[in-house]
N, C-alpha and C positions, 0 to 999 in steps of 0.2 A: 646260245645265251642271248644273241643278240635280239628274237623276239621276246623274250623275258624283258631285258632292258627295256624294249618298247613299247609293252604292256603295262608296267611301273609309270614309264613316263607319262599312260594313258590315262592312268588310274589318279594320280594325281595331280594332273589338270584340272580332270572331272570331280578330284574332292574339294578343289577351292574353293569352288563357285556353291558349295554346299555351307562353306563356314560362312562366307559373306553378311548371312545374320547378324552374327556375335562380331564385338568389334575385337581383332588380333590386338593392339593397343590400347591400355588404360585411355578413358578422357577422362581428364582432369575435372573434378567439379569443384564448387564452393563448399561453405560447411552446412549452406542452407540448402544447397540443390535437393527438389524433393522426388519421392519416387515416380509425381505423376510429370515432371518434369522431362525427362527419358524417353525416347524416342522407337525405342526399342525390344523386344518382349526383354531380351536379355544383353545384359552389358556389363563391361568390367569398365568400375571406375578407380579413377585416386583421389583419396581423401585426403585433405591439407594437415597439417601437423599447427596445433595451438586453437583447436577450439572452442570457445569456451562453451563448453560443459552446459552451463545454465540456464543459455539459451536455446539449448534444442529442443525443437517439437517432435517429440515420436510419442504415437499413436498404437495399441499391442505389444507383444511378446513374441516371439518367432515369426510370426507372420505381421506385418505390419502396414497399418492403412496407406494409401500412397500419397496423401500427405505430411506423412513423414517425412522427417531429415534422414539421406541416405546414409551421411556419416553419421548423423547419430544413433541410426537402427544398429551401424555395424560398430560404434563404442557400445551399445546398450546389448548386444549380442556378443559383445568379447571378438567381435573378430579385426579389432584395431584398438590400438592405443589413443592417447594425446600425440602420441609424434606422425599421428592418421598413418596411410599405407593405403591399399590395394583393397579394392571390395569388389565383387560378383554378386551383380542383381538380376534378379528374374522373379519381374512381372507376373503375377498372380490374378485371379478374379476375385472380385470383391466379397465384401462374408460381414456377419453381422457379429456384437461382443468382440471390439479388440481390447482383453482385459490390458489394466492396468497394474505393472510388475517394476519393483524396484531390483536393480542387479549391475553389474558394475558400475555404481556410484552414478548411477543416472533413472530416475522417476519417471518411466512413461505412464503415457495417460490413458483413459478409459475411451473408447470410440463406441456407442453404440448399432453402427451400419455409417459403411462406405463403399463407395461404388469399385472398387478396384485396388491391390495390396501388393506388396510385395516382399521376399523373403533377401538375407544378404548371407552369404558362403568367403571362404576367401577362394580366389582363382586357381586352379589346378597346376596351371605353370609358374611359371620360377616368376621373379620380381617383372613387373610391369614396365613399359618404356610408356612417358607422357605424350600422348599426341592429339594434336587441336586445341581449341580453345575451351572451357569450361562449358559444361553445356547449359543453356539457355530457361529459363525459368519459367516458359511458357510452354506449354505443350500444344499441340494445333490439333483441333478437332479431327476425327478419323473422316476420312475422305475426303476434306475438304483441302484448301493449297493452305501451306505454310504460312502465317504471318511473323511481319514483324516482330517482336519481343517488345511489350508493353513495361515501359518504364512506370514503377508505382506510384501510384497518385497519393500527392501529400492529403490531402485531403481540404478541411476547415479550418485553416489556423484560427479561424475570428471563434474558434469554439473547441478549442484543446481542452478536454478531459476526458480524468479514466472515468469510466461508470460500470457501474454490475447492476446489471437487470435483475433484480429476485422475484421471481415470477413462483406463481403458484400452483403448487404441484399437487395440492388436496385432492381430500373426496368433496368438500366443500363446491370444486369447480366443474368436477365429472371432465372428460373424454373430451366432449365435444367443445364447451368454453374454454378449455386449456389449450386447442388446436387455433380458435380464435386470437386467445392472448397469445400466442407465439406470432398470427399472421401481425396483430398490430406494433409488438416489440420488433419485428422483423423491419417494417414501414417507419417505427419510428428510428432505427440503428440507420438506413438508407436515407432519410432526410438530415441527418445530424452531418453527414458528408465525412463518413468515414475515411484516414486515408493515414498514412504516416507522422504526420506533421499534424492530424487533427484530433477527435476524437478517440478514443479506444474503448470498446467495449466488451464486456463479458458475460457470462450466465452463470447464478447460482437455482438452482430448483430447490423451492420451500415444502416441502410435506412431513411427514415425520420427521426423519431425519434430512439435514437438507446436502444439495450433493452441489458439485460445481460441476456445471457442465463443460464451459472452458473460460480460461482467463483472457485478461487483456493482451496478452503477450502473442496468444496463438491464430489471429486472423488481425488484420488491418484494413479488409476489401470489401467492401457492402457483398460484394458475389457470394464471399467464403463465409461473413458471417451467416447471411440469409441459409445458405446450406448447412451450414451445423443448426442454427437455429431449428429448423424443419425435420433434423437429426432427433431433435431431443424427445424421449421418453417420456411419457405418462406416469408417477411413481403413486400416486395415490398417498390415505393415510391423515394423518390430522393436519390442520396448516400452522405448524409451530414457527411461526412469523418471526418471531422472539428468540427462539433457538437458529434460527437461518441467518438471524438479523446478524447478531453476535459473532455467527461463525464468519460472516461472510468482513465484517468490521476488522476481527480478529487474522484471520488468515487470507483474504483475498489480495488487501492491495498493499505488497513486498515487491521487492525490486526485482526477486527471480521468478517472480508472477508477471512483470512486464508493465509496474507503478513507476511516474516516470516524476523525479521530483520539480516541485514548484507548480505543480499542473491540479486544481482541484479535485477531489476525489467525493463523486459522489453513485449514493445508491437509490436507485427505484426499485421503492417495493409494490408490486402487486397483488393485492386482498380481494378476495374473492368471496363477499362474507364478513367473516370477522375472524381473528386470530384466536387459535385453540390456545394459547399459554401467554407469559406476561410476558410485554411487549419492550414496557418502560425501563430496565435495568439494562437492554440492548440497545436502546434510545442514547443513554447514559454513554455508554462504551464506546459510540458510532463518532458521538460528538467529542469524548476525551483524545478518539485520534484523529479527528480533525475532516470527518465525513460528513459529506452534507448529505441529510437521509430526507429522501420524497417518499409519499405515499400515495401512489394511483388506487382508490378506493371500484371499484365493479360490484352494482347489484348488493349497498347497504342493507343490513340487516332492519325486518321489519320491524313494528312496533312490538308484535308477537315474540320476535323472534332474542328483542334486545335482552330479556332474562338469561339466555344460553349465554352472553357475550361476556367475559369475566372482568373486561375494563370499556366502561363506552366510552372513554378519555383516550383510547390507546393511540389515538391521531395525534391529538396535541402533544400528548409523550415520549412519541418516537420518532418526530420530524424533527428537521434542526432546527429550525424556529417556529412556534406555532403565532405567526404573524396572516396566516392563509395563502402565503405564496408555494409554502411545500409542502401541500396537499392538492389534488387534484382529483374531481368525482367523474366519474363515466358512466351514464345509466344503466348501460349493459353491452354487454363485446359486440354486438348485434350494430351495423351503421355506426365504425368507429373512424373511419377514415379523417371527419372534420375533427377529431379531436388530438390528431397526427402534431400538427406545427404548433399549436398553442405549448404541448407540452414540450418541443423541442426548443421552443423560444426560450420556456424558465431553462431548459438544461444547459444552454449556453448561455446565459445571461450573469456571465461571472462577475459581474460586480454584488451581484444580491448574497454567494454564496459566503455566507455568514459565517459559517462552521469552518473553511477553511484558517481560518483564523483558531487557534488551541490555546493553550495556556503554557505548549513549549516552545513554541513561535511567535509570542506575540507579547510578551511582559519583560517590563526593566526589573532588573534586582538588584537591589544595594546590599551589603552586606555591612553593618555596624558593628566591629568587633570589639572590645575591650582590652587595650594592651595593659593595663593596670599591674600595678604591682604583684599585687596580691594571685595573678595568674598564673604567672612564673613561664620559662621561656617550654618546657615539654610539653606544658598544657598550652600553650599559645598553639602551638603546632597541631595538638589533636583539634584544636577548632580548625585551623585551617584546613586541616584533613577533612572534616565535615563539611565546610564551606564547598568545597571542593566535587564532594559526593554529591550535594544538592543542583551545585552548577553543572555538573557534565548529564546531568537528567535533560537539559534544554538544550534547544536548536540555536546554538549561539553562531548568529552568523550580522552582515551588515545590513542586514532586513529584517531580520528575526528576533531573538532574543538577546536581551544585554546585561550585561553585569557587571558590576563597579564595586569597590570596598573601600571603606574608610575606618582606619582606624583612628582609636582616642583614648586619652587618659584626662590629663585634663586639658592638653590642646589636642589639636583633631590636624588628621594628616590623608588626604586623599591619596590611596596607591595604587590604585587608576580608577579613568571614571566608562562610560558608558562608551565612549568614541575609542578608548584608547586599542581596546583589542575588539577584533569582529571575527575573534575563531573560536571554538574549547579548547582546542591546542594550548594558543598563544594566555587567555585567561586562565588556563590551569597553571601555565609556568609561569603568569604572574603569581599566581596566590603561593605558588610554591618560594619566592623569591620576596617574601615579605618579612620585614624583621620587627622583630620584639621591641618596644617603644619602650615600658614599664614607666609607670608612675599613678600618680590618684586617679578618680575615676568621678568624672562629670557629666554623664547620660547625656542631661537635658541639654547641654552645650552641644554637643555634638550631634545630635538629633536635628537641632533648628539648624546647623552648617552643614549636614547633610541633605534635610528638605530644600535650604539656599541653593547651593553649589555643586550640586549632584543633580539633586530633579527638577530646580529651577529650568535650566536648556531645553530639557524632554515633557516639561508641563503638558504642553498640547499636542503633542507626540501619539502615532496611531497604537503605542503596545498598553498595559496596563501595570502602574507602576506598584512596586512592592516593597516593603523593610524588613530587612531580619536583623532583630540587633540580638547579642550575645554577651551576655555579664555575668560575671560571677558574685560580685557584689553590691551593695545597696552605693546608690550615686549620692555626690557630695552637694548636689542642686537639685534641680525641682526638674521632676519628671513628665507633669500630669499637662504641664502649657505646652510644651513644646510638641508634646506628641498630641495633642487636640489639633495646635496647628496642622502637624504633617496629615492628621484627620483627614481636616477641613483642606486639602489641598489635594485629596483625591487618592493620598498613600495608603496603603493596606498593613499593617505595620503585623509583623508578630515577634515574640518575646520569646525569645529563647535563654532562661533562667539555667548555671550551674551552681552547687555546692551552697552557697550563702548567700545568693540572689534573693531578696525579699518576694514574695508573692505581691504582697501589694504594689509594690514599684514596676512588676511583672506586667498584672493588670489595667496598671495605669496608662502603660505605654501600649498595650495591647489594642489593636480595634475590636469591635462589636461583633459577633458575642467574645465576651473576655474568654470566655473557655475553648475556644475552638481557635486561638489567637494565644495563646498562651502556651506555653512549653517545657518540661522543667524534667532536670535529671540529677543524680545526688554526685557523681563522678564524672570527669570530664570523656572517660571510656564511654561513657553508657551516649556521647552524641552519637554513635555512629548507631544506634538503635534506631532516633528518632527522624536518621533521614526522610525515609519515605512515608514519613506522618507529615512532615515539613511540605514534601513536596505535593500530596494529596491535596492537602491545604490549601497550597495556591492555586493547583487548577479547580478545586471545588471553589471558591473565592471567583477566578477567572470566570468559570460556566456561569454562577450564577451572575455576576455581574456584565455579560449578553440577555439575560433572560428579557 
C-alpha cells in the first residue's frame, strides 16, 4: 500500500501546479470591475451586494463584450442576485453583433464589434472565501510590465456638459464622408477634454430610423469614446434629422442615461445635405426641455438642388436661437481639422446657452385666488387642488422656479410669497394649508397689491414673471387699470374664469391675445381638465418671449 500512498502523494503535487491558472479564491471586485479589467483567461470573482442596477454597463446577451460590468453580466444572466455572490468568468475572443436583450430587470446594450468578450457561470465549488484586494481597473497591455492603475481623469470643469452627437447616418453622406464625420466628431469629443468632472458625450445615428449608439453614462475617456466612435455602423436610408432630433430630445438625456442635473444639455446635429422630413416640430420639443440644439451644416445643398429640400428655413427652426451662434458651416469633411476648436469654443461657452433656461426653470407664478363668498369652502379646495396640479409641473427650487399665492375678497392676504418655500414639497403643503377667507370680491384691488408686494422684489429678476388669477364672479371694482398696469410691468397675466365669471371682466384682465389668455369652465370639476392647457401656455408665452 505504501507505494500506492506514494503515487497519490505524487499525483497531487503535480495537479497543483496545473490549477495555478484559475484563482482557488474569489477576488473581490467593485460593481463596476469590467471584464477587460482581469488578469486572467479565467477567474472566480465576488460580486458586492447593493448595486444599483441602473448604472450598469453591459454590452450582449450570453456572451458579453469585455467592457462590460462583470457583475452586471452575471445580474443580467441570472447567476446573482442584488445581495451579489460568487461569479466564474472566462475570457472569450472577441465577435461582432453583441445584441441588445432585456431579462432580469436589466437592459443591456447593442455593441456592434469588440475586441475581446467574456461569458459568466456560477463556480463549481461550494461558497467562495474573499481573498486580496479588489482587482484593479486597468488591465496592462500583453507583454509588456504592469502599470500603475491610472486614477480617472476629471476632465474640463471650465466645460461640463452632457452633449449627443447626431451624426448622419444617410444615403445623403455615402460610406466614405460618414467615416470622415466620425474622424472629426472623434477630434472634436478629445479637444472638449473629456473626463469625469467635465464634459460627457454621446451618439445618436440619424438615418431612417435613428439609433443610439451610446449614451452619456457609458465612456468618460477620450480612449473609449474614440473606440466606440470608430465602432459605429454605416445604417444608410433617408436622413430624418427631424425624427432623430425628437427622439434623441425625448429619450436621451434621463438620469439612467447618465444626465447629470444643473449641467447644460446640449445636441450637435450633423446634415450632410439637407434633411429628408420636418425638422421644426423637433426644434419645438428640443427647446421645451431645455436642450441647446447646434447645427454643424457639410456640403449645403446647391442652387439646383434647394427644390428637393422641404424647408430651407430648417436651420433657423431647429437651433436654439437663430442669433448665428448655433449654427456652424463646414465646406466639406475634406481639411476639417481648423475647424476642431472654433466649434468647441461655442460648446463650452455656457454663458451663451440660452435654451438651458425653460419655462419650468425659469418663471415666477403668483397664484390670484378668489376666497369670495360666493365660492364656498369645497370649491375653494378644488382650486387649490388645481393650483396645485399646475405648480408641481415646475422645477421649484431656490434658483429655479417660484411661486407665491394670494388670496382676496375684498381685502387681499399674501400666504406666501416667492422666498418663503424653495421646494414642490414645502409649496404643495403650503397650498394644501390655506384657509377659506369668504367675503365680496374686488379683482382690481388685489391685482394692483399683488403686482406691488409680490412682483415688486422680483421685478428685475432673471425668471419671467406670470399671473393666474381665479374667479368665479364678476369684481365689485374696476378690472381693466389694474391689469394694464401689471401689463405694462412685464406680467403675463391669464384668467382663469368659473360658473358666473363675466367673459368680459375675463378679457380684460387677460393679456394679448385675449384668447390664448383666457380660460373658462361651467363647474369647478371641470379645473382639473384645463391643467395642461394652463401650463402649455406659459411655456408657449416663455419660448416665445426668448425668441
Amino acid at each position: 500500500m505504501a507505494p500506492v500512498l506514494l503515487l497519490l502523494g505524487v499525483v497531487l503535487v503535480l495537479a497543483s501546479p496545473a490549477q495555478s491558472s484559475e484563482s482557488s479564491a474569489s477576488t473581490p471586485v467593485t460593481c463596476f470591475t469590467r471584464g477587460l479589467d482581469l488578469r486572467l483567461d479565467k477567474a472566480d470573482v465576488l460580486c458586492p451586494s447593493g448595486c444599483p442596477v441602473w448604472q450598469f454597463h453591459v454590452f450582449g446577451n450570453v456572451v458579453y463584450a469585455s467592457l462590460s460590468s462583470i457583475c452586471g453580466a452575471a445580474s443580467h444572466r441570472g447567476i446573482i442576485t442584488s445581495s451579489g455572490g460568487p461569479v466564474r468568468v472566462q475570457m472569450l475572443a472577441g465577435q461582432e453583433n453583441y445584441p441588445a436583450v432585456y431579462v432580469n430587470g436589466i437592459q443591456s446594450q447593442a455593441l456592434s464589434r469588440w475586441s475581446s468578450s467574456f461569458s459568466v457561470s456560477r463556480p463549481n465549488s461550494g461558497p467562495l472565501e474573499a481573498a486580496g484586494r479588489p482587482v484593479s481597473t486597468a488591465r496592462p497591455p500583453t507583454g509588456k510590465r504592469p502599470k500603475k492603475p491610472l486614477e480617472k481623469k476629471t476632465g474640463n470643469k471650465d466645460c461640463k456638459a452632457d452633449i449627443a452627437f447626431l451624426i448622419d447616418g444617410s444615403f445623403n453622406i455615402g460610406q466614405r464622408r460618414f467615416n470622415l464625420q466620425k474622424n472629426f466628431v472623434g477630434k472634436v469629443a478629445v479637444m472638449l477634454g473629456l473626463g469625469t468632472e467635465g464634459p460627457h458625450v454621446g451618439v445618436v445615428q440619424a438615418s431612417e430610423h435613428p439609433k443610439t449608439e451610446f449614451y452619456l453614462k457609458n465612456f468618460t475617456t477620450a480612449k473609449d469614446v474614440l473606440f466606440a466612435i470608430k465602432e459605429i455602423g454605416f445604417r444608410g436610408g433617408n436622413s430624418n434629422t427631424g425624427k432623430a432630433l425628437k427622439h434623441t430630445a425625448q429619450r436621451f438625456f434621463s438620469a439612467e442615461n447618465g444626465v447629470r442635473k444643473g449641467i447644460p444639455k446640449i445636441i450637435v446635429i450633423f446634415i450632410d445635405g439637407w434633411p429628408s422630413d420636418d425638422i421644426e416640430e423637433a426644434g419645438i420639443v428640443a427647446r421645451e426641455f431645455g436642450i441647446n440644439v447646434f447645427i454643424v451644416s457639410v456640403a449645403k445643398p446647391t442652387t439646383e438642388e434647394l427644390g428637393m429640400v422641404q424647408d430651407v428655413g430648417y436651420v433657423e427652426k431647429s437651433v436654439c436661437r437663430n442669433n448665428g451662434f448655433f449654427s456652424y458651416n463646414i465646406p466639406s469633411w475634406f481639411g476639417t481639422t481648423k475647424y476642431v476648436k472654433p466649434l468647441v469654443q461655442k460648446l463650452c461657452a455656457h454663458e451663451q446657452m440660452l435654451c438651458s433656461k425653460t419655462c419650468y426653470n425659469s418663471v415666477n407664478i403668483v397664484f390670484l385666488i378668489d376666497g369670495s363668498s360666493s365660492v364656498g369652502d369645497s370649491n375653494f379646495r378644488l382650486m387649490l387642488e388645481f393650483i396645485g396640479n399646475v405648480a408641481k409641473t415646475f422645477e421649484i427650487t431656490d434658483i429655479g422656479a417660484k411661486i407665491a399665492a394670494v388670496q382676496f375678497t375684498y381685502d387681499q392676504r399674501t400666504e406666501f410669497s416667492f422666498t418663503d418655500y424653495s421646494t414642490k414639497e414645502k409649496v404643495l403643503s403650503a397650498l394644501r394649508g390655506i384657509r377659506y377667507m369668504s367675503g365680496g370680491t374686488a379683482t382690481g384691488d388685489a391685482i394692483t397689491y399683488t403686482t406691488r408686494n409680490v412682483f415688486g422684489p422680483v421685478r428685475d429678476g432673471p425668471n419671467k414673471n406670470f399671473l393666474v388669477i381665479l374667479t368665479d364672479g364678476q369684481s365689485y371694482d374696476d378690472v381693466r387699470g389694474p391689469a394694464t398696469a401689471a401689463h405694462k410691468a412685464g406680467i403675463t397675466t391669464f384668467s382663469v374664469g368659473i360658473a358666473w365669471a363675466p367673459l368680459d371682466d375675463l378679457k380684460d384682465m387677460a393679456s394679448e391675445p385675449k384668447e390664448t389668455h383666457t380660460f373658462f369652465t361651467r363647474e369647478f370639476t371641470g379645473l382639473e381638465q384645463i391643467v395642461p392647457d394652463v401650463v402649455r401656455a406659459i411655456c408657449r408665452d416663455f419660448l416665445d418671449s426668448k425668441q
